[in-house]
DOROMI-888031 format. One record per residue: residue in one letter; residue number from 1; x, y, z of N, C-alpha, C in turn. Coordinates in pm, 1 decimal. Example, Ala and Ser with C-alpha at 12.3 -4.5 7.8 and 13.67 -1.06 7.14 Angstrom:
- a, 1, 1319.0, -569.0, 780.0, 1230.0, -450.0, 780.0, 1320.0, -330.0, 780.0
- s, 2, 1285.0, -225.0, 708.0, 1367.0, -106.0, 714.0, 1290.0, 3.0, 787.0
//
This chain:
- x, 1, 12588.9, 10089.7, 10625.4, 12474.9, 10077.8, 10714.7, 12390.3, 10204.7, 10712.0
- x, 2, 12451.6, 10321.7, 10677.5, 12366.5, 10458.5, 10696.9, 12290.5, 10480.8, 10537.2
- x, 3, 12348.8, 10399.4, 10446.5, 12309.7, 10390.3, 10331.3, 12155.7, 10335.5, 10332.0
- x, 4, 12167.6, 10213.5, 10407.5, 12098.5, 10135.3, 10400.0, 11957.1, 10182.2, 10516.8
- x, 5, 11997.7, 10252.8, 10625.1, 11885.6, 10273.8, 10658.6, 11870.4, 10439.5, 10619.2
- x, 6, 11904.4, 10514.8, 10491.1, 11816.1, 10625.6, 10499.5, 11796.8, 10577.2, 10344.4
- x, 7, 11786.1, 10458.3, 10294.9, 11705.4, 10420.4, 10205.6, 11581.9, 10387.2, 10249.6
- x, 8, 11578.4, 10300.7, 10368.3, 11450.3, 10277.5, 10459.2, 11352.9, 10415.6, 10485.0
- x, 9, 11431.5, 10520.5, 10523.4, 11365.5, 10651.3, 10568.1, 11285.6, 10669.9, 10439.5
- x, 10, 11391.1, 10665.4, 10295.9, 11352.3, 10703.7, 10185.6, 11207.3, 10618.9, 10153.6
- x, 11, 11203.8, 10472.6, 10196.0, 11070.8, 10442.0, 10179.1, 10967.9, 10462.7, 10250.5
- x, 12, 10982.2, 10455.1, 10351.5, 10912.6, 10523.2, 10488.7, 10835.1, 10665.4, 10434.9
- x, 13, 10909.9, 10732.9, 10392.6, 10807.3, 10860.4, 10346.9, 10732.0, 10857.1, 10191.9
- x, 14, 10785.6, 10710.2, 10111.6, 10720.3, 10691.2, 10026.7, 10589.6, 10643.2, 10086.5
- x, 15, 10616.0, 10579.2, 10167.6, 10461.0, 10480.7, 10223.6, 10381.0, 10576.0, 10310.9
- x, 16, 10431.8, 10721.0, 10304.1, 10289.1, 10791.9, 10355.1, 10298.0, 10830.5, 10248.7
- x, 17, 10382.6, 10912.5, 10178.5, 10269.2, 10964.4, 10070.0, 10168.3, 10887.2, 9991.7
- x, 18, 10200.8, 10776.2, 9985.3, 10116.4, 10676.5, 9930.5, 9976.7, 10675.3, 10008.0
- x, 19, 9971.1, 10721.2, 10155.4, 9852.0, 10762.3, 10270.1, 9810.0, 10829.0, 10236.3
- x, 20, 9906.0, 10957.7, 10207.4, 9807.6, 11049.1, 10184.3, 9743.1, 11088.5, 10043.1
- x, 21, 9778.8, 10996.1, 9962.4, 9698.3, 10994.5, 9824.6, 9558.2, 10945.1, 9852.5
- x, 22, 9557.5, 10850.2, 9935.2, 9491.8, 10779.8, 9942.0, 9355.2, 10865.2, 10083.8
- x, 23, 9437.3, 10970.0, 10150.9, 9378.9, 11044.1, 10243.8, 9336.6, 11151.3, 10122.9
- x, 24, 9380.4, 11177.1, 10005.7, 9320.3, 11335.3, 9917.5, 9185.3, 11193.3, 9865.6
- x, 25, 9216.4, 11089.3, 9788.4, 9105.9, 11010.9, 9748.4, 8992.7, 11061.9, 9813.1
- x, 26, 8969.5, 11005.3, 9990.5, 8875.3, 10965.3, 10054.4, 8846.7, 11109.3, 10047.8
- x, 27, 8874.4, 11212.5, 10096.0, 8807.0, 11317.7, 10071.2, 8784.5, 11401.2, 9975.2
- x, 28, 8832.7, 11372.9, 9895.9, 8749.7, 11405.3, 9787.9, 8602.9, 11302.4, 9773.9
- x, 29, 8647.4, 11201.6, 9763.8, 8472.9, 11118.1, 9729.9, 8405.1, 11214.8, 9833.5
- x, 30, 8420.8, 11188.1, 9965.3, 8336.3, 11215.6, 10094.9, 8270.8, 11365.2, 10001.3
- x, 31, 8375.3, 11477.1, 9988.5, 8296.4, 11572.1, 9935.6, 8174.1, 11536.7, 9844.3
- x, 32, 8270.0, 11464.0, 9731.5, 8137.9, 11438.6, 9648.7, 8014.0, 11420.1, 9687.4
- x, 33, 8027.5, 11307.8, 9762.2, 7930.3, 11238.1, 9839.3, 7874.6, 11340.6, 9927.6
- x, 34, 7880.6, 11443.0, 9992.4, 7826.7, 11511.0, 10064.3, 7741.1, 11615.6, 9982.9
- x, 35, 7796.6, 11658.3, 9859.1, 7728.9, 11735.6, 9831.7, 7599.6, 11707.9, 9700.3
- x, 36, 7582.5, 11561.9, 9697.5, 7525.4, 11495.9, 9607.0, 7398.5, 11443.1, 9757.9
- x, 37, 7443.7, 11487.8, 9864.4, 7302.3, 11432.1, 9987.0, 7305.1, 11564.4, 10053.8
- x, 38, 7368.5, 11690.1, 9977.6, 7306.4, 11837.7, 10109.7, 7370.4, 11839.2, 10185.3
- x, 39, 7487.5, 11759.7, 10231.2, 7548.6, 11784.5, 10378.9, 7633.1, 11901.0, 10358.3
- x, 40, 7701.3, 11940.2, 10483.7, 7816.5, 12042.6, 10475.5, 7908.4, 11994.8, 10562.4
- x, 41, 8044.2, 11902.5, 10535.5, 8140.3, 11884.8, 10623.4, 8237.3, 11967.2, 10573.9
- x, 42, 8265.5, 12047.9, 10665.4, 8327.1, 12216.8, 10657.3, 8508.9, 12158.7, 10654.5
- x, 43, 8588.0, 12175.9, 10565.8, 8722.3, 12157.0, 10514.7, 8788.6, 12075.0, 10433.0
- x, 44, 8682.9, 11965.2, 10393.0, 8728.1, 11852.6, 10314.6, 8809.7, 11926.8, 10191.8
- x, 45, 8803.8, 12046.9, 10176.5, 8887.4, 12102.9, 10011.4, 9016.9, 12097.8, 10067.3
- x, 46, 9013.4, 12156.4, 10224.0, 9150.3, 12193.4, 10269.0, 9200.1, 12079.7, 10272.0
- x, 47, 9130.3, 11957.2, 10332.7, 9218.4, 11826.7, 10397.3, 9281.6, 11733.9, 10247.8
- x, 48, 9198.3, 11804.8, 10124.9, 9237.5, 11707.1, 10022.7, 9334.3, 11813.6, 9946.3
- x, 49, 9332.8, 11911.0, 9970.9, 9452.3, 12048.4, 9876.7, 9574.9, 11960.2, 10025.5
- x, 50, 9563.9, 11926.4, 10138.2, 9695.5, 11934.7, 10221.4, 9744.4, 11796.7, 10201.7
- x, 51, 9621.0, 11713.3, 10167.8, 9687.7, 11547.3, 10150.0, 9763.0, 11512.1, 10023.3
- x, 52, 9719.0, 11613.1, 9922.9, 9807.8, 11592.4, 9787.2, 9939.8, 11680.7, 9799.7
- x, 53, 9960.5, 11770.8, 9861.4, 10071.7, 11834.4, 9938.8, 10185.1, 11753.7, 9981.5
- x, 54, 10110.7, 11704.1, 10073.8, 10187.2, 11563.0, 10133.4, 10227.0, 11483.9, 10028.5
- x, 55, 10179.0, 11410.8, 10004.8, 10221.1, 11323.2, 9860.9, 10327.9, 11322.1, 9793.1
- x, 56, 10313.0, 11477.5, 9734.2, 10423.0, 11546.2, 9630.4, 10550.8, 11534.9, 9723.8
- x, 57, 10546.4, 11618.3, 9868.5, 10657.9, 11662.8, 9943.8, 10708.3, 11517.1, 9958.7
- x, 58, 10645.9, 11404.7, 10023.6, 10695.9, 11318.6, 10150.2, 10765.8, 11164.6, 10006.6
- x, 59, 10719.6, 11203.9, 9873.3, 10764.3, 11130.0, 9757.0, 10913.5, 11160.1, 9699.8
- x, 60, 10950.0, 11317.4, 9731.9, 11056.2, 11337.2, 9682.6, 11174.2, 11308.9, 9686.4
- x, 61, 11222.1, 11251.0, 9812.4, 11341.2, 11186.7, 9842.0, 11349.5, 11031.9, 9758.2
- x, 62, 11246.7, 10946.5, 9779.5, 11245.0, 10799.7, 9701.4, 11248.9, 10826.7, 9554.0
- x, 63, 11163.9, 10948.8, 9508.4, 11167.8, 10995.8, 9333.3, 11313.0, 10999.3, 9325.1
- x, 64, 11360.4, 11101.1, 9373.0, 11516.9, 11120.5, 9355.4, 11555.6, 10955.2, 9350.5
- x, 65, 11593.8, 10931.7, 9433.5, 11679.6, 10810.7, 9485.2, 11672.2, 10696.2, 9376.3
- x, 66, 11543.3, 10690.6, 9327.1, 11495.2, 10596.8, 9199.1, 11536.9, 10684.1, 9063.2
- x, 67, 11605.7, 10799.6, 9056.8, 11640.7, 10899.2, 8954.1, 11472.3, 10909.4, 8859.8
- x, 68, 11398.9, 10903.5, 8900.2, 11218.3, 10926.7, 8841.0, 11232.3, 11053.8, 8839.9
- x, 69, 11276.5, 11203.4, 8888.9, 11244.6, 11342.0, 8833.6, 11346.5, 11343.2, 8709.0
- x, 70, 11260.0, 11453.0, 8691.7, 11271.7, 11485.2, 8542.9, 11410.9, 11581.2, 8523.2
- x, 71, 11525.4, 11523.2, 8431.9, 11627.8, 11555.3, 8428.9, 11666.1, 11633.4, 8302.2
- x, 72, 11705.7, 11686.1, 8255.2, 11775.3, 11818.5, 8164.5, 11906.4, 11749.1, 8133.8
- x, 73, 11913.8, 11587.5, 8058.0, 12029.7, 11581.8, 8010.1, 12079.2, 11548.4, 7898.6
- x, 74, 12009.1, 11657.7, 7809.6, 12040.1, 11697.8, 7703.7, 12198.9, 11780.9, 7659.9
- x, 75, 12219.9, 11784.7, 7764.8, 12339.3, 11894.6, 7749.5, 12476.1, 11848.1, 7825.0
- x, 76, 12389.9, 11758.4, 7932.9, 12516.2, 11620.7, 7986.6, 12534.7, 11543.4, 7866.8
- x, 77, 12476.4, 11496.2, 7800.9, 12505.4, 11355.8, 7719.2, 12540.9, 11426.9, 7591.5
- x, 78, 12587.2, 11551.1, 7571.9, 12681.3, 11610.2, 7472.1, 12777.3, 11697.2, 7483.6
- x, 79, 12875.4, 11645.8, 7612.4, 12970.6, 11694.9, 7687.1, 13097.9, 11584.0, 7681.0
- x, 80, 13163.4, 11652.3, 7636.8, 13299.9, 11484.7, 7712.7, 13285.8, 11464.0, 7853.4
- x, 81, 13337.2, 11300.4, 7862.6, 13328.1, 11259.2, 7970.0, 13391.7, 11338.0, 8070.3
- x, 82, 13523.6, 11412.8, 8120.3, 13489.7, 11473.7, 8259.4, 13459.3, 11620.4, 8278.0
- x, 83, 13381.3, 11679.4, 8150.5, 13326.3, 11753.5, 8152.9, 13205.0, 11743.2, 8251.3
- x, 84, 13168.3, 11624.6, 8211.3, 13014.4, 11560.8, 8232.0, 13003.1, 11557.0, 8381.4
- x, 85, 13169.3, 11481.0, 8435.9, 13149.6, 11443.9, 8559.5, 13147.4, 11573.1, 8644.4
- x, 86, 13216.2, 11681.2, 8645.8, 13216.0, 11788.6, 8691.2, 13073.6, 11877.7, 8699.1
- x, 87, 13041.8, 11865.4, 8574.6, 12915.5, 11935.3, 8563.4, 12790.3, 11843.1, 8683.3
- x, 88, 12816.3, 11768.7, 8653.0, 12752.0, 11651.9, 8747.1, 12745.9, 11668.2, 8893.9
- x, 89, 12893.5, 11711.5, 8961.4, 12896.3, 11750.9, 9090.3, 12850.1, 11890.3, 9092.1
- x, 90, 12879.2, 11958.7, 9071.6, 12847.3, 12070.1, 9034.7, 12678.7, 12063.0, 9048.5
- x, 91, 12568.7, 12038.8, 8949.3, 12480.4, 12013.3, 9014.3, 12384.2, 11939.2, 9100.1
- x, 92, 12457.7, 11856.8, 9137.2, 12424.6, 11846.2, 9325.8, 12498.3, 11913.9, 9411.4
- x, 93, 12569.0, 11970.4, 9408.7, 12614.4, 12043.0, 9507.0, 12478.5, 12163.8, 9497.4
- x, 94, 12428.9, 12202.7, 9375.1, 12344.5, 12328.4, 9389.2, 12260.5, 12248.5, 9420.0
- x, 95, 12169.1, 12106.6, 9407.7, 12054.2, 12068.7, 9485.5, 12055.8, 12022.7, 9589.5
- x, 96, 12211.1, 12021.6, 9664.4, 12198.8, 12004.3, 9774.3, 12182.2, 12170.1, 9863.1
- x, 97, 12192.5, 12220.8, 9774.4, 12190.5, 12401.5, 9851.2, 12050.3, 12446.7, 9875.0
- x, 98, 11989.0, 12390.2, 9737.7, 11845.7, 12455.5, 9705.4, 11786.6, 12357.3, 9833.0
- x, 99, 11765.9, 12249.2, 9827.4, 11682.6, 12180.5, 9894.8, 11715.0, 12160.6, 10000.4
- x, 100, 11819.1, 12204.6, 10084.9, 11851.8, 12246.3, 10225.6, 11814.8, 12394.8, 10249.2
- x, 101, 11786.7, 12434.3, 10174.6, 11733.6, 12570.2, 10205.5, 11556.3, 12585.6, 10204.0
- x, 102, 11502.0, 12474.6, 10095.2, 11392.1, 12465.4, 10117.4, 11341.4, 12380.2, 10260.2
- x, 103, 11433.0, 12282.9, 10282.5, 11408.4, 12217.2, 10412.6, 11400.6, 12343.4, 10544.4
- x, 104, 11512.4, 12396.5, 10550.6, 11492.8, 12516.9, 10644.5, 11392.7, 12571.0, 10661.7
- x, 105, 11365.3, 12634.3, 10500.5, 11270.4, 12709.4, 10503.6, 11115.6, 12638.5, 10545.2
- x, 106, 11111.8, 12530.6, 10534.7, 10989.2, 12444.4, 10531.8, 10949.5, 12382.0, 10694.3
- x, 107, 11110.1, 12385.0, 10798.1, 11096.6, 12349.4, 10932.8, 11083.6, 12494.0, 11004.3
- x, 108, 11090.9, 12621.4, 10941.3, 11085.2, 12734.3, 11007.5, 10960.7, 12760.6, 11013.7
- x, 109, 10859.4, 12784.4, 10899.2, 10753.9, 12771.0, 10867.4, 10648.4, 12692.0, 10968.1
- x, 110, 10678.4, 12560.9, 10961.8, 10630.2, 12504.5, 11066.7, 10624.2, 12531.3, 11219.3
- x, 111, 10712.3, 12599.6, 11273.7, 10769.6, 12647.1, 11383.8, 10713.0, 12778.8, 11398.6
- x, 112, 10752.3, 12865.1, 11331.0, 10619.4, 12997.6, 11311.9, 10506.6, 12956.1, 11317.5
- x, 113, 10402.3, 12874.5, 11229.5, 10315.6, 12858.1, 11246.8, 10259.8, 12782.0, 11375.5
- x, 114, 10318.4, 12708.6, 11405.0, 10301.6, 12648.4, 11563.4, 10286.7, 12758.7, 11723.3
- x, 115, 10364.6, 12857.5, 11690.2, 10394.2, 12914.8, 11786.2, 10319.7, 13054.0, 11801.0
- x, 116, 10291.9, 13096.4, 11637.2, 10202.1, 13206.8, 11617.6, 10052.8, 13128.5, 11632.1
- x, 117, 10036.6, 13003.1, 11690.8, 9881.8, 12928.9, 11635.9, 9788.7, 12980.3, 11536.1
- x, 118, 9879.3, 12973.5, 11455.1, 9813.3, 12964.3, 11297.6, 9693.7, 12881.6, 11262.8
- x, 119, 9600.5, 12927.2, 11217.1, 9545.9, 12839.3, 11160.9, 9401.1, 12878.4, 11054.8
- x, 120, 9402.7, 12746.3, 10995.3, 9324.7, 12765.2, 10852.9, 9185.0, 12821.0, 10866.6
- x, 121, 9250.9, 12944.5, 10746.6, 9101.7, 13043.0, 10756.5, 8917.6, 12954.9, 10699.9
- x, 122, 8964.4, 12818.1, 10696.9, 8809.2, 12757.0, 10648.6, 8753.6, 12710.7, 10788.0
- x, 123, 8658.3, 12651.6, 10799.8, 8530.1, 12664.8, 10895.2, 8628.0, 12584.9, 11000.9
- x, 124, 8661.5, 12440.1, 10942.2, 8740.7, 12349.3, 11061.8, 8857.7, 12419.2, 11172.8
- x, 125, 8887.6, 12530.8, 11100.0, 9011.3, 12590.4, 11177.5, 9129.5, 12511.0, 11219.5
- x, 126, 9162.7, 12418.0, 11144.7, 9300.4, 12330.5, 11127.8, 9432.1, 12442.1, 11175.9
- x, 127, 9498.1, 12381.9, 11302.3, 9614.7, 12387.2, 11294.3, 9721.9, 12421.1, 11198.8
- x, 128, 9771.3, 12510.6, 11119.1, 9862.6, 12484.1, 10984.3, 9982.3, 12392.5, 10991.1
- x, 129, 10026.1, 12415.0, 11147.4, 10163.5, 12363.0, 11155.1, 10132.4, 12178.2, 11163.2
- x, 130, 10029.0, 12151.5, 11140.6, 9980.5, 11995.9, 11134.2, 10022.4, 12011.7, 10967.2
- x, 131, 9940.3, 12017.9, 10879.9, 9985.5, 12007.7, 10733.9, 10063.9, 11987.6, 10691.3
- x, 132, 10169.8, 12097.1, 10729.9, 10268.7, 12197.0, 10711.6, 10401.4, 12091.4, 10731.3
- x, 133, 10385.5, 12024.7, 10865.1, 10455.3, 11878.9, 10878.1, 10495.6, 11834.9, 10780.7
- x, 134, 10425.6, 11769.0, 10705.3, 10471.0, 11690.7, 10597.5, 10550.4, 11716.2, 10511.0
- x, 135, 10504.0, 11887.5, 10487.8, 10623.2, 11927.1, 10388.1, 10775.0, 11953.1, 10435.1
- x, 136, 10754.5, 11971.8, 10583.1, 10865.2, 11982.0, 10588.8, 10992.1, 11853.7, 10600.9
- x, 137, 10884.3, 11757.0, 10695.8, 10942.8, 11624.9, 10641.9, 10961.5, 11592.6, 10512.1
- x, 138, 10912.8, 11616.2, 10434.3, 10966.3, 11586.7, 10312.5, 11060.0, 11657.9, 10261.8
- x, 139, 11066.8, 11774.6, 10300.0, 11176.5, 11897.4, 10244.9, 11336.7, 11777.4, 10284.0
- x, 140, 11270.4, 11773.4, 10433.2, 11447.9, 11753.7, 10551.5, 11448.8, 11633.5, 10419.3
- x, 141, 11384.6, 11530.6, 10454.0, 11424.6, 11375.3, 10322.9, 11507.0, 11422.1, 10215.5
- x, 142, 11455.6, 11516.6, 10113.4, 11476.6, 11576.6, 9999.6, 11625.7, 11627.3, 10034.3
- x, 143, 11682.6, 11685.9, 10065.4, 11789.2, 11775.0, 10121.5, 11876.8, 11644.5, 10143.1
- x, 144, 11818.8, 11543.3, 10213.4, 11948.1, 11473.6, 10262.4, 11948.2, 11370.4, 10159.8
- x, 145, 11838.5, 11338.8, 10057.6, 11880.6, 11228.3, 9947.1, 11996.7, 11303.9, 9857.3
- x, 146, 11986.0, 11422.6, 9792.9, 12076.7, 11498.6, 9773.1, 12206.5, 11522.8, 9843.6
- x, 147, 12217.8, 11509.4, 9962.0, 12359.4, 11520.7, 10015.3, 12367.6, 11327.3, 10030.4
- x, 148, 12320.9, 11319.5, 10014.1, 12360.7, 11087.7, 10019.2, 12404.5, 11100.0, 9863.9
- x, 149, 12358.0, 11155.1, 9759.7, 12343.1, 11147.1, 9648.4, 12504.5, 11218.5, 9573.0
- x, 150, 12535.3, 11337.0, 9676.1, 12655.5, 11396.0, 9666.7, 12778.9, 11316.1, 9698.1
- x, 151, 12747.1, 11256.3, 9844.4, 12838.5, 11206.1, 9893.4, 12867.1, 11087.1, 9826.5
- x, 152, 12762.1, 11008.1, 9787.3, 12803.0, 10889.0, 9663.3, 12848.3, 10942.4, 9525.0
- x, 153, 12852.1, 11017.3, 9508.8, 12901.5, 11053.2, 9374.9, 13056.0, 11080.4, 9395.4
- x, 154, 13081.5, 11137.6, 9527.0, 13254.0, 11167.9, 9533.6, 13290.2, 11079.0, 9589.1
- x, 155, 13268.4, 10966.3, 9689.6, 13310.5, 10889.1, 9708.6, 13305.7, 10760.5, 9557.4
- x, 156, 13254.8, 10778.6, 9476.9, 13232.0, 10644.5, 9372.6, 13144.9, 10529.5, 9380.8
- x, 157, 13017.9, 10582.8, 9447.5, 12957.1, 10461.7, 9547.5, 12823.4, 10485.3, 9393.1
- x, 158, 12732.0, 10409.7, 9434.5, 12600.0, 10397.8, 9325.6, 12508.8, 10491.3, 9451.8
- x, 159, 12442.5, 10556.7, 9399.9, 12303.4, 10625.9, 9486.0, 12174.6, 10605.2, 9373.6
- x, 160, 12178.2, 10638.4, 9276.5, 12055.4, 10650.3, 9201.6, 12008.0, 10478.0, 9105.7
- x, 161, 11944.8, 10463.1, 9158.1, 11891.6, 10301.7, 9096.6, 11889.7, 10320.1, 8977.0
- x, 162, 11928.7, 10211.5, 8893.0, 11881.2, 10195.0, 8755.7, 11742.0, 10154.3, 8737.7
- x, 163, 11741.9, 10212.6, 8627.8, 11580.4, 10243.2, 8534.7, 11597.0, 10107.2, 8548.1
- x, 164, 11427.5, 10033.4, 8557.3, 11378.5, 9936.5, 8511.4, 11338.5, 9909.5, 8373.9
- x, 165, 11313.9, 9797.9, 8350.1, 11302.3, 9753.7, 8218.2, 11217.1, 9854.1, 8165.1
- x, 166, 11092.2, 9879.3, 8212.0, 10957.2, 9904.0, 8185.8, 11032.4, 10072.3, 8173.6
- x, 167, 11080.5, 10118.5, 8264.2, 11127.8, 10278.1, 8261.4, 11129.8, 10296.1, 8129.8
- x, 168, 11254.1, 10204.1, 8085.9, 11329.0, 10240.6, 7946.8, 11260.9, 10212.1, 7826.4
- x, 169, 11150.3, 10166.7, 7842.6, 11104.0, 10083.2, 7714.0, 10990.1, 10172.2, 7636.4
- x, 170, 11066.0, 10219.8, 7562.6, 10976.5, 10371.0, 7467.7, 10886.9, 10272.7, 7349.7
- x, 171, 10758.8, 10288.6, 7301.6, 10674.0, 10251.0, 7222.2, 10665.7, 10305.3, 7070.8
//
């Protein structure tokens, strides 16, 4: 059951970043569009540099989970088998370190910036710790697909989906 709903979480932050692609889109045109009629709406660089931010961060847990990042296993797939498997725990245990540490680091951040009222040196004067959100939600996601990802690997459970047809199908 916990499988099953922090796969949900895992899509849940796919379906904003999918927002906020779609939030860097609109402002970017809007810029365009503004500066093709003279206007000046003061931050659209910031709101579209923070919506592709988002994107990247709030995608990373479902990337993982679908095994879509880009893997280095060149050097697994010329190992004996429990070489392989070891080496295997081994690194998730370090991406569960790294990316609990980036999560930290990414909810501290937020928290500093909230409390110091930070905010963006362009005209709108944005809040940082608004932005800043996302990444860290995405950090915490990231951190814990990696420890779901750990914990299925020592228990013997499946975590990472198989490639689709289309994945595998080289031209």
């Amino acid at each position: 059951m916990l499988h099953r709903f922090m796969l949900g979480f895992y899509r849940l932050l796919l379906a904003l970043a999918g927002v906020a692609m779609v939030g860097a889109f609109t402002a970017i045109g809007l810029n365009i569009l503004a500066r093709l009629f003279g206007w000046n709406i003061p931050g659209l660089d910031g709101y579209a540099g923070y919506a592709i931010a988002a994107a990247l961060f709030l995608a990373l847990p479902a990337t993982l989970q679908h095994n879509e990042h880009i893997r280095a296993t060149l050097l697994l797939d010329h190992v004996k088998l429990g070489l392989r498997g070891v080496m295997e725990l081994l690194s998730l245990a370090l991406g569960v370190g790294l990316s609990a540490y980036l999560a930290w680091f990414s909810v501290r951040l937020v928290w500093v910036s909230y409390t110091l009222h930070d905010v963006a040196p362009t005209g709108d004067a944005t809040p940082m710790w608004i932005p800043q959100l996302s990444m860290a939600l995405g950090a915490v996601g990231f951190a814990l697909a990696f420890a779901q990802a750990l914990w299925s690997r020592l228990s013997g459970q499946a975590f990472f989906a198989e490639p689709s047809a289309e994945a595998t199908h080289v031209d």
